[in-house]
C-alpha positions as CSV (number, residue, x, y, z in Angstrom):
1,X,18.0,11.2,7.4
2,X,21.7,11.2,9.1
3,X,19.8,9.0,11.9
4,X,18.8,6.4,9.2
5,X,22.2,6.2,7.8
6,X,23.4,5.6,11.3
7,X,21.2,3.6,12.0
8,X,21.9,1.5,8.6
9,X,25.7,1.2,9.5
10,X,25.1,0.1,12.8
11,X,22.8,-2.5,11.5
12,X,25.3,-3.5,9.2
13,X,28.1,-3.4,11.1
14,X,26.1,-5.5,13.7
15,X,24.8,-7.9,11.4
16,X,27.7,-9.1,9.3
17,X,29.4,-11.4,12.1
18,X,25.8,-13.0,13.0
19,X,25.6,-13.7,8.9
20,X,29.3,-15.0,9.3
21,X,28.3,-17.2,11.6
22,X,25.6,-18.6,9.7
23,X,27.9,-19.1,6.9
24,X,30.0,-21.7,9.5
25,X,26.8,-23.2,10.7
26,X,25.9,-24.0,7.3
27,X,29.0,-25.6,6.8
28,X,29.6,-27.4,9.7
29,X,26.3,-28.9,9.2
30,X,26.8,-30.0,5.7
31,X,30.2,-31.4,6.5
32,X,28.1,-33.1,9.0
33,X,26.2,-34.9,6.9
34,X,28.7,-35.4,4.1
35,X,31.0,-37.3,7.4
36,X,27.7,-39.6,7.4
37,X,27.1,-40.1,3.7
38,X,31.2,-41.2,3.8
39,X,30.8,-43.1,6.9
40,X,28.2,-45.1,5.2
41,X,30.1,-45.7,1.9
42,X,33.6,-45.5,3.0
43,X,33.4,-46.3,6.9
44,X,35.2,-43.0,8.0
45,X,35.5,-43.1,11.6
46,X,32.6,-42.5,13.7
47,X,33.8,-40.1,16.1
48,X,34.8,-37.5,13.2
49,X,30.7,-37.5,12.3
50,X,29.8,-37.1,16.7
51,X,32.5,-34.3,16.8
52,X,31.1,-32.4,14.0
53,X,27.6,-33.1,15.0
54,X,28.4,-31.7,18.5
55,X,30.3,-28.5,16.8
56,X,27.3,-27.9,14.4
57,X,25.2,-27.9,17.3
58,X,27.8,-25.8,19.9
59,X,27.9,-22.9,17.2
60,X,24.4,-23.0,16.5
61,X,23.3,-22.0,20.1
62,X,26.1,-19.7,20.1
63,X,24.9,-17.9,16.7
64,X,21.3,-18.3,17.9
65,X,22.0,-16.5,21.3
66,X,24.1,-13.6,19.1
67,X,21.3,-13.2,16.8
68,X,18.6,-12.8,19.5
69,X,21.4,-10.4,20.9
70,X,21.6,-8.5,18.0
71,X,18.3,-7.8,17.5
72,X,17.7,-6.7,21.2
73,X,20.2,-3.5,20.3
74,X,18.9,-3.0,17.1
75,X,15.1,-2.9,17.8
76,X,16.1,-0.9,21.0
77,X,18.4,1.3,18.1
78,X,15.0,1.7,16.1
79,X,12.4,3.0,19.2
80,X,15.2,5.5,19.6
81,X,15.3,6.9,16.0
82,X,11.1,6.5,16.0
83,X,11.7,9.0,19.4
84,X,13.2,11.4,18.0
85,X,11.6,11.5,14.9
86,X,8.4,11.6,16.8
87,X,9.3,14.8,18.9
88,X,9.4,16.8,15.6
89,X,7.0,15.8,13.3
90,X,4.6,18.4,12.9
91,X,0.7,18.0,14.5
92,X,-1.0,18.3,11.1
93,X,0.6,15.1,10.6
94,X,-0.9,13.2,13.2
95,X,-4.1,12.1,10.9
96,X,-6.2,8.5,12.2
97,X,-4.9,6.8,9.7
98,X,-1.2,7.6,10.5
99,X,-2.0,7.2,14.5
100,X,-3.0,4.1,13.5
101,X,0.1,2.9,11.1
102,X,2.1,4.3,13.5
103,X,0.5,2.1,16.7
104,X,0.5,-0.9,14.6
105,X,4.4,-0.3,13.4
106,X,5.7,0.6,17.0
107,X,3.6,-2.2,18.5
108,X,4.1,-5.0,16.4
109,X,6.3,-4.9,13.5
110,X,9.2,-3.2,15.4
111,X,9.0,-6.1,17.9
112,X,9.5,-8.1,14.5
113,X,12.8,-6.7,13.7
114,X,13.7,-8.6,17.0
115,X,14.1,-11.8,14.7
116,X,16.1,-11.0,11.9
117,X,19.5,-11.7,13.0
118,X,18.3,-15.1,14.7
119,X,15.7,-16.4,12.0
120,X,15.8,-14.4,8.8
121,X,19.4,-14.7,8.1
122,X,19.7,-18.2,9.3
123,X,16.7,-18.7,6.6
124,X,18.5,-16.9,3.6
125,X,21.9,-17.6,4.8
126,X,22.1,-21.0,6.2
127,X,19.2,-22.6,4.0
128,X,20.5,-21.8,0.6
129,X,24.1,-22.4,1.4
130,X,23.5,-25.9,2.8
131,X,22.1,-27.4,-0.2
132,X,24.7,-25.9,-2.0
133,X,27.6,-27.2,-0.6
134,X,25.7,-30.6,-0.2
135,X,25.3,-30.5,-4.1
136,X,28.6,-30.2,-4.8
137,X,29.6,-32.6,-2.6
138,X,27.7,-35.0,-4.6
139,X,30.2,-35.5,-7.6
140,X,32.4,-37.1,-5.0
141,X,29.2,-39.3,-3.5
142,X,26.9,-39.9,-6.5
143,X,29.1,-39.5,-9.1
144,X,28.5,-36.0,-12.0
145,X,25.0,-36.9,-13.4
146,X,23.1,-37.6,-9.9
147,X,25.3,-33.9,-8.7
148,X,23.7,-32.3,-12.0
149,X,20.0,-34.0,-11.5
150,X,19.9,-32.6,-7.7
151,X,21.0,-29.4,-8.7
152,X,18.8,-29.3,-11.5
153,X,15.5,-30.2,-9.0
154,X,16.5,-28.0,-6.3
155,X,16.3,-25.3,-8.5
156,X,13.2,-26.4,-9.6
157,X,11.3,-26.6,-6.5
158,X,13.2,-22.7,-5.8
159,X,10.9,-21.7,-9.5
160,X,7.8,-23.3,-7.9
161,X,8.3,-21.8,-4.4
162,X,8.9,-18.7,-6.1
163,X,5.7,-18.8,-8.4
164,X,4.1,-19.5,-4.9
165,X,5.4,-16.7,-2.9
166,X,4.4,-14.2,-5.6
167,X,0.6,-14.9,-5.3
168,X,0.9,-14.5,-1.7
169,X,2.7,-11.4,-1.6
170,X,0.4,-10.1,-3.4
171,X,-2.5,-11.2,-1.5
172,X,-0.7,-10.4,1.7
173,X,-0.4,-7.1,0.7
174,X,-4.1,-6.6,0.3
175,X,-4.8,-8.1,3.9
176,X,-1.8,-5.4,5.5
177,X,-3.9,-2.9,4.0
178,X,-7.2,-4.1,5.3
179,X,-5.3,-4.3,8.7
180,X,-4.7,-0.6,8.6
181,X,-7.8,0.5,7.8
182,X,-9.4,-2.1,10.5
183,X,-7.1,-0.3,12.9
184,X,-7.8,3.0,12.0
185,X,-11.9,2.0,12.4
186,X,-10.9,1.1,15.6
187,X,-9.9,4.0,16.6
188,X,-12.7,5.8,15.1
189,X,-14.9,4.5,17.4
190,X,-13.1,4.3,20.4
191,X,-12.2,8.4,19.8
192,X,-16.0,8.8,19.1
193,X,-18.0,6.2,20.8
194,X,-20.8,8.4,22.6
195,X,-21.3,10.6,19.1
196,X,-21.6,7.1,17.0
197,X,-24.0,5.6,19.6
198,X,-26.0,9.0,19.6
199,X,-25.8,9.2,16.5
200,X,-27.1,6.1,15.2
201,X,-28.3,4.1,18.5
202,X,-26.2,1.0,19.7
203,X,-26.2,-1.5,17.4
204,X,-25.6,0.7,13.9
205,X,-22.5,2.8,15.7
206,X,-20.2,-0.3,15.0
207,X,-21.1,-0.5,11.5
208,X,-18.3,1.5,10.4
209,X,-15.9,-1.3,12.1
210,X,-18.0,-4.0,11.1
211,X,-17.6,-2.9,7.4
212,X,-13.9,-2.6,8.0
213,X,-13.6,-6.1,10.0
214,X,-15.8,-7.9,7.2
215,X,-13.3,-7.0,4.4
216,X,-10.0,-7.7,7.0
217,X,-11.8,-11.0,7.5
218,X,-12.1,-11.6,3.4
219,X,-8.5,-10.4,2.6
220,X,-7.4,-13.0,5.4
221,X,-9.3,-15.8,3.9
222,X,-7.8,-14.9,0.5
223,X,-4.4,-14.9,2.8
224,X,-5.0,-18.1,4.2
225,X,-6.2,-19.5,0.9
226,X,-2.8,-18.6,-0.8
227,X,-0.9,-19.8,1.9
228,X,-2.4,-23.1,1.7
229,X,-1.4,-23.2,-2.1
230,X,1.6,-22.1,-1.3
231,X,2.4,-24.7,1.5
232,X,1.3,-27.4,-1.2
233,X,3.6,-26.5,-3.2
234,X,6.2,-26.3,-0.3
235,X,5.4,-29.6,-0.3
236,X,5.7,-31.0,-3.7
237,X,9.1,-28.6,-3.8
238,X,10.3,-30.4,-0.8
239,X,10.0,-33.5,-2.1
240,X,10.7,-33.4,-5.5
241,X,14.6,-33.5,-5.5
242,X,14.6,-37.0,-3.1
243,X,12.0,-38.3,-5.7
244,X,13.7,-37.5,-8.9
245,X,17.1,-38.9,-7.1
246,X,15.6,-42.4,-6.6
247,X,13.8,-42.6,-9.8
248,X,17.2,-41.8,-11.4
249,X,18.8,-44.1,-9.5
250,X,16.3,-47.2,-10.1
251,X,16.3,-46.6,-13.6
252,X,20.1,-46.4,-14.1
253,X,20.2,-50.1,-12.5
254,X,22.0,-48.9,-9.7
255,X,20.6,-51.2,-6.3
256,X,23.4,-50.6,-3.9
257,X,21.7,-49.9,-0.7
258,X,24.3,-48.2,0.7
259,X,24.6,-45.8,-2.0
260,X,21.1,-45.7,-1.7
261,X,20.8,-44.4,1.6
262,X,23.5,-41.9,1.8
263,X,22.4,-39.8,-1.4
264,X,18.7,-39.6,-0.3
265,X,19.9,-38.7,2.9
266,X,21.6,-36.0,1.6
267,X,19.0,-35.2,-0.4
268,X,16.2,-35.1,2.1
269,X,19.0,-33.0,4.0
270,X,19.5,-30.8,0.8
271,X,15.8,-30.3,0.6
272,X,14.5,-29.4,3.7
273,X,15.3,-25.8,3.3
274,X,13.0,-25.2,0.5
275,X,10.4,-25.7,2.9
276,X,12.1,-22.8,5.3
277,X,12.1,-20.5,2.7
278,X,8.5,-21.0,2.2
279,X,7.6,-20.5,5.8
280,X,10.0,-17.8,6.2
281,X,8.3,-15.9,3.1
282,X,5.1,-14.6,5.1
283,X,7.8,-13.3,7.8
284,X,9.3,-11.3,4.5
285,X,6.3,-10.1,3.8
286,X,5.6,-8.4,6.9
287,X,9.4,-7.3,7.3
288,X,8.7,-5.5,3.9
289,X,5.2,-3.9,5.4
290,X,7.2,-2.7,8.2
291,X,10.0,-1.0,6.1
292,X,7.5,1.0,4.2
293,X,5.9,2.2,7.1
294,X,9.6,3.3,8.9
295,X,10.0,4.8,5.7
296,X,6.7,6.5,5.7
297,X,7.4,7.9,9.3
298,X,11.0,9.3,8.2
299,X,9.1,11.7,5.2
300,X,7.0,12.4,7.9
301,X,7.2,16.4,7.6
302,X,9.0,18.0,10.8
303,X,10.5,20.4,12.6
304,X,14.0,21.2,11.6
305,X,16.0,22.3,14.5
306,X,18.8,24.4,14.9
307,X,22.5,22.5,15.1
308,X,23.6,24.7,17.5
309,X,21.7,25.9,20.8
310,X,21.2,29.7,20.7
311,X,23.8,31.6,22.3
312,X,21.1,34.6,23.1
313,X,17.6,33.8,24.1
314,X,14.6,36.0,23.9
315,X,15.1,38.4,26.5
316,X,11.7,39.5,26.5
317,X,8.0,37.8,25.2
318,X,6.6,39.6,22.8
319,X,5.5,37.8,20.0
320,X,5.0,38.9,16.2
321,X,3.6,37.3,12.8
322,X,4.8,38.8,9.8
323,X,2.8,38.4,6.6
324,X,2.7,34.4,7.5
325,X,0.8,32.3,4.8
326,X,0.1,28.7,5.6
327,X,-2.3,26.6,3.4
328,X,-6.0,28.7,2.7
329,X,-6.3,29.2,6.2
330,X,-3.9,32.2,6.5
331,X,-2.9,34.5,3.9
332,X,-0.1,37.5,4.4
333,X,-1.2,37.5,8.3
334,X,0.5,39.6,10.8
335,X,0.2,41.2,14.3
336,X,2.2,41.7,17.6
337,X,1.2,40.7,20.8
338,X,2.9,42.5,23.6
339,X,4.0,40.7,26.5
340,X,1.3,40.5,29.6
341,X,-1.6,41.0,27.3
342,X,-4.8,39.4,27.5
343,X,-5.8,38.5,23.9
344,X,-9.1,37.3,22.4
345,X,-8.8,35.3,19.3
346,X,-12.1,35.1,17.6
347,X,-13.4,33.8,13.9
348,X,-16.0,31.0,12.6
349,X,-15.2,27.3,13.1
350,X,-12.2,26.9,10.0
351,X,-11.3,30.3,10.7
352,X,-7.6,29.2,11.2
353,X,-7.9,29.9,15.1
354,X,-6.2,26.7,16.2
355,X,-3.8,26.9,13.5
356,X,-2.9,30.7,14.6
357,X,-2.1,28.9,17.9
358,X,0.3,26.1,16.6
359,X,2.1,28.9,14.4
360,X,2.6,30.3,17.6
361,X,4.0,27.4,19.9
362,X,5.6,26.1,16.7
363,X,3.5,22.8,16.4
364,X,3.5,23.5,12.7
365,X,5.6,26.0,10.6
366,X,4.2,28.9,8.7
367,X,4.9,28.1,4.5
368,X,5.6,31.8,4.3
369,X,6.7,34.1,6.7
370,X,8.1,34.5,10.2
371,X,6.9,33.7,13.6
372,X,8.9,35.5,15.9
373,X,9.5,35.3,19.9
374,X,11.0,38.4,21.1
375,X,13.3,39.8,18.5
376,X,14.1,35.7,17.6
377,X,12.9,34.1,15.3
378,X,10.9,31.2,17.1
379,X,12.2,28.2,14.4
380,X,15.8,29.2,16.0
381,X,14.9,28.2,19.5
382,X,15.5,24.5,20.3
383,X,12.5,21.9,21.5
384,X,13.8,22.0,24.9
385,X,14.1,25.7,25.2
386,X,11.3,27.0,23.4
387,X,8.4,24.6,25.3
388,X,9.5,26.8,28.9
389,X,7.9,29.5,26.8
390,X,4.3,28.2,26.3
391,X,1.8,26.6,28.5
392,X,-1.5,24.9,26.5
393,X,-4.6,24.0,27.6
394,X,-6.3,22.0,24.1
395,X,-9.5,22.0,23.3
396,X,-9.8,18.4,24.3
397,X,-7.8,17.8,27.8
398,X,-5.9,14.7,27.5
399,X,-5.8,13.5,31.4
400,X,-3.6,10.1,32.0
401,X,-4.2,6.9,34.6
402,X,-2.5,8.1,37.8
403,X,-3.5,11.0,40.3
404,X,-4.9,14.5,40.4
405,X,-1.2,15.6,41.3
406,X,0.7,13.4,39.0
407,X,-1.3,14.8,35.8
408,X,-0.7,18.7,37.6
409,X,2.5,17.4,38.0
410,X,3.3,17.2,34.4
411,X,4.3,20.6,33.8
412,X,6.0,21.1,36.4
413,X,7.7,17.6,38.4
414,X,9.4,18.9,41.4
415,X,6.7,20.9,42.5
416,X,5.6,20.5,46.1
417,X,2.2,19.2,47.3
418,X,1.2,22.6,48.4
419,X,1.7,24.3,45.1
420,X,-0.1,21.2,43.6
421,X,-3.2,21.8,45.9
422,X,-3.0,25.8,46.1
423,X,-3.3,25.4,42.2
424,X,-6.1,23.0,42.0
425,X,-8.0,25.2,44.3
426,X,-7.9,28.2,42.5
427,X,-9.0,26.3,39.3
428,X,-12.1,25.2,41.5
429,X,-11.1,21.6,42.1
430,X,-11.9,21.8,46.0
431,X,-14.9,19.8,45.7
432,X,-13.3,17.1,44.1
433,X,-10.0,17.1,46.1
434,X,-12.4,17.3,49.4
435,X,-14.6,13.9,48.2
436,X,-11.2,11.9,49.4
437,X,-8.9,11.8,52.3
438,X,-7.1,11.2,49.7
439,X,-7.4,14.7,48.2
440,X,-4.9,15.8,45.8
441,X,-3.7,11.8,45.3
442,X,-6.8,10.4,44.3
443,X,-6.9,8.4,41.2
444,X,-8.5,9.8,38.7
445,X,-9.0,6.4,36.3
446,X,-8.1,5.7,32.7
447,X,-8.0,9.2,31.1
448,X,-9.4,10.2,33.6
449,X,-12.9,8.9,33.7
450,X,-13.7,9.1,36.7
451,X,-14.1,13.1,36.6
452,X,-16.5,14.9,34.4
453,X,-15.9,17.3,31.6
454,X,-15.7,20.3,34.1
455,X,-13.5,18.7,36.0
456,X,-11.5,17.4,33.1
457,X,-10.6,21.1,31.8
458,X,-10.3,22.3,35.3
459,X,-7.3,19.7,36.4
460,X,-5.7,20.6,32.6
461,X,-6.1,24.7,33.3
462,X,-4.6,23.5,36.6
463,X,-1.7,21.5,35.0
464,X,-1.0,24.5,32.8
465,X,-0.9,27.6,35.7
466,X,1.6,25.4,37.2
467,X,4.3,25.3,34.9
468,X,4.0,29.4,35.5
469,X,5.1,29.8,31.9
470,X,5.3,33.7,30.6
471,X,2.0,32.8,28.0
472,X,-0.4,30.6,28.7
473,X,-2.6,29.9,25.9
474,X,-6.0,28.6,26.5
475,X,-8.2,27.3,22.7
476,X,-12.1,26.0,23.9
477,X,-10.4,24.7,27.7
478,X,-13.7,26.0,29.7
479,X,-16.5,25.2,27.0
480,X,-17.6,22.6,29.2
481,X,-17.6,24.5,32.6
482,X,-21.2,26.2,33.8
483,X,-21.3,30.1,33.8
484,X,-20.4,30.9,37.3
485,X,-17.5,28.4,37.1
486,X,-16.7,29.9,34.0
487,X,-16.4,33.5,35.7
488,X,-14.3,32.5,38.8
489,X,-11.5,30.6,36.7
490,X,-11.3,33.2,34.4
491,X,-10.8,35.6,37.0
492,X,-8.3,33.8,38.8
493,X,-6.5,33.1,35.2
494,X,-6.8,37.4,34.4
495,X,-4.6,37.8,37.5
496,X,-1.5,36.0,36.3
497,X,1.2,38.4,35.6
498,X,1.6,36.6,31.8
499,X,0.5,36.9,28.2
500,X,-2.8,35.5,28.1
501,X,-4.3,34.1,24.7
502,X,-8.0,32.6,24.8
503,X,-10.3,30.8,22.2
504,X,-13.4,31.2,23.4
505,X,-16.9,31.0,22.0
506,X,-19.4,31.4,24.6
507,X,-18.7,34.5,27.2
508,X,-15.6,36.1,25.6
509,X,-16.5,39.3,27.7
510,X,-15.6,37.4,30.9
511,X,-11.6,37.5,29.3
512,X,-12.0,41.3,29.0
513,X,-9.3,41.2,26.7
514,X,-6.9,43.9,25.9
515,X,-6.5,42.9,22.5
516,X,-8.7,41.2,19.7
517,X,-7.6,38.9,16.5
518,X,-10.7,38.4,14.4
519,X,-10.2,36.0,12.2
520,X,-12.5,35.8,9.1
């Protein structure tokens, strides 16, 4: 939360000379068209109207450029806090339907805070402020009563706009929603897309997303169906003050032309903003989405780190549970692993095997109990320093575009080719690093497609030997490897001089494990 309040006061800070600015604009530009109202009715000179005009226009770039400025540093500001927070919040959080908030806040409404200090503020700054000052100008121009009557309309067509803006909120609202879940059925299939068509053959493994898309596609139509009321009314709104203002006029008896044309001028002038706040009003409405999703990711749950880097680290690995309790999965569990051991963790699927693991690495804190890395306690080690600790092979490898060495290479960046290649070898990759002249610098394709499963867990095992961390810990990494495979990486892995803690269902006799955790 102290990064939001920063964040806050820089934004403030930041934004309070671009709403200055607007503040002039709007007043330069009603002087503006107050010199042309007079220029009409009293002849003032015509180069005091072209001087202000050219001002009005000189400080509306400048404010324009500031704003767009602005809103650079404080959308770059906001991927910084979304950075940080994002390196602490704990796995379990990581549901579809936050992955797919989250893409659609960091992707597109962030972006959107880009035009806040250039747009919104010169909507609710400059718009409202204009027809202010114009109105009050008018007891000079049009004498008390036709001052009054403008006032009066404008702040009628406000009550309408605002009667408008409320049924599309709320309709909006129901379309943001629909565009969360539509994302998030998205993602469902892309994450899934062999098991769906399996499953339920080509053409039914989309209807999940169809279902999802039909009712974005309704809530839109309801959108576009208030928005069209609501322009309407825009509309009527706009026109209403210049309306009333001539009707008054014609019926006082009042036919000077000249007066004529410099109070609906100023009018029209005073008007126009109603229809900015209207269009600006669906822009709101997604700025307000946006906030409740940034404040959704800041009660994100996470991991609180120490203030102060630890002045002793673990001078040796063994690690220890003590009576940890975290949701129904674990109750009062504890055990000590010594350092160098090979350990089998076993149980039924739900068994809390996974989350043994994240306890462990600290992806996820225990609710009771410690979790301790030597004789430190393992919440008391920074991000930085605790990661050197671990290396993790998931049960689902997660390979990006690039090469066989630049995804080895991510544990471990200034390693040389040869420690790339002698490491890939020992996990069994020769094959695939002999199919190239290429070899170790072949591409491997989007998440690496263009390997199979095998391959897939073999170049993550790889990737995770590298970093030649003191435990390696391995959850379902060689499920999809055949048995002799199987045999001859775990053989290579038993040789490593490091704690060693495996997740295996099929063959856990291959790991001839020195210890056992069964789970129940």
């Amino acid at each position: 939360m102290k990064q939001h309040s920063t964040l806050r006061n820089t934004a403030f800070n930041k934004l309070i000379p671009v709403a200055l600015g607007w503040c002039a604009v709007a007043l330069l530009e009603s002087f503006s068209y107050i010199a042309i109202a007079f220029a009409i009715l009293k002849q003032w000179p015509l180069e005091l109207t072209i001087t202000i005009g050219i001002l009005t226009i000189v400080l509306t770039v400048v404010v324009t450029r500031a704003g767009f400025h602005v809103g650079a540093k404080l959308t770059s500001a906001l991927y910084n806090v979304v950075y940080q927070r994002l390196a602490r919040i704990k796995v379990s959080w990581f549901t579809t339907g936050n992955r797919a908030q989250l893409l659609r806040f960091t992707t597109q409404q962030i972006p959107g805070f880009m035009s806040i200090p250039a747009h919104q503020l010169q909507h609710f700054i400059h718009a409202p402020l204009l027809p202010f000052i114009i109105t009050i100008a008018m007891f000079w121009i049009g004498g008390y009563q036709v001052a009054l009557l403008l006032g009066f309309l404008l702040t009628l067509s406000l009550l309408i706009q605002y009667s408008a803006q409320r049924a599309l909120a709320k309709t909006d609202q129901i379309r943001s929603q629909t565009e969360v879940e539509a994302t998030n059925s998205v993602l469902e299939l892309v994450d899934h897309i062999e098991l769906l068509r399996c499953a339920s053959g080509c053409q039914r493994a989309t209807l999940r997303v169809e279902s999802a898309w039909s009712a974005q596609d309704k809530a839109l139509a309801q959108t576009n169906k208030a928005a069209a009321l609501a322009t309407f009314h825009s509309t009527i709104a706009g026109i209403l003050p210049t309306v009333g203002i001539v009707l008054f006029l014609f019926s006082s008896g009042n036919h000077q032309s000249e007066l004529y044309l410099a109070i609906i001028l100023l009018a029209l002038r005073a008007s126009y903003p109603i229809e900015e706040l209207a269009m600006a009003a669906l822009g709101v409405n997604n700025q307000r989405t946006a906030l409740k999703n940034y404040c959704h990711l800041l009660s994100a749950p996470t991991l609180h780190e120490p203030m102060q880097p630890l002045a002793v680290l673990p001078k040796e690995h063994t690690l220890t549970l003590e009576n940890v309790t975290y949701s129904h999965i674990l109750s009062q569990f504890s055990c000590v692993i010594k350092p160098g051991t090979r350990v089998m963790i076993s149980g039924a699927s739900g068994s809390g095997k996974s989350t043994l693991l994240h306890m462990l690495m600290r992806f996820d804190d225990p609710q009771h109990g410690n979790v301790r890395l030597g004789n430190v306690r393992i919440s008391t080690i920074p991000l930085e320093q605790r990661a050197a600790y671990f290396a993790y092979v998931p049960q689902s490898p997660i390979l990006f575009d690039g090469t066989i060495a630049s995804n080895i290479r991510l544990s471990r960046p200034n390693a040389t080719d040869e420690e790339v290649e002698k490491v890939a070898r020992k996990m069994m990759l020769g094959n695939l690093l002999d199919r190239s002249p290429l070899g170790i610098y072949q591409t491997i394709g989007e998440q690496g497609k263009r390997l199979s499963g095998g391959e897939h867990q073999r170049l993550a095992l790889a990737q995770a030997l590298l970093k030649n961390a003191p435990i390696l810990v391995i959850d379902e990494a060689t499920s999809a490897l055949d048995l002799q495979t199987e045999v001859d990486v775990a053989n290579e892995i038993k040789k490593l001089k490091c704690t060693i803690l495996v997740v295996a269902h099929r063959n856990p006799e291959i790991w001839q494990a020195e210890q056992t955790i069964c789970l129940s």
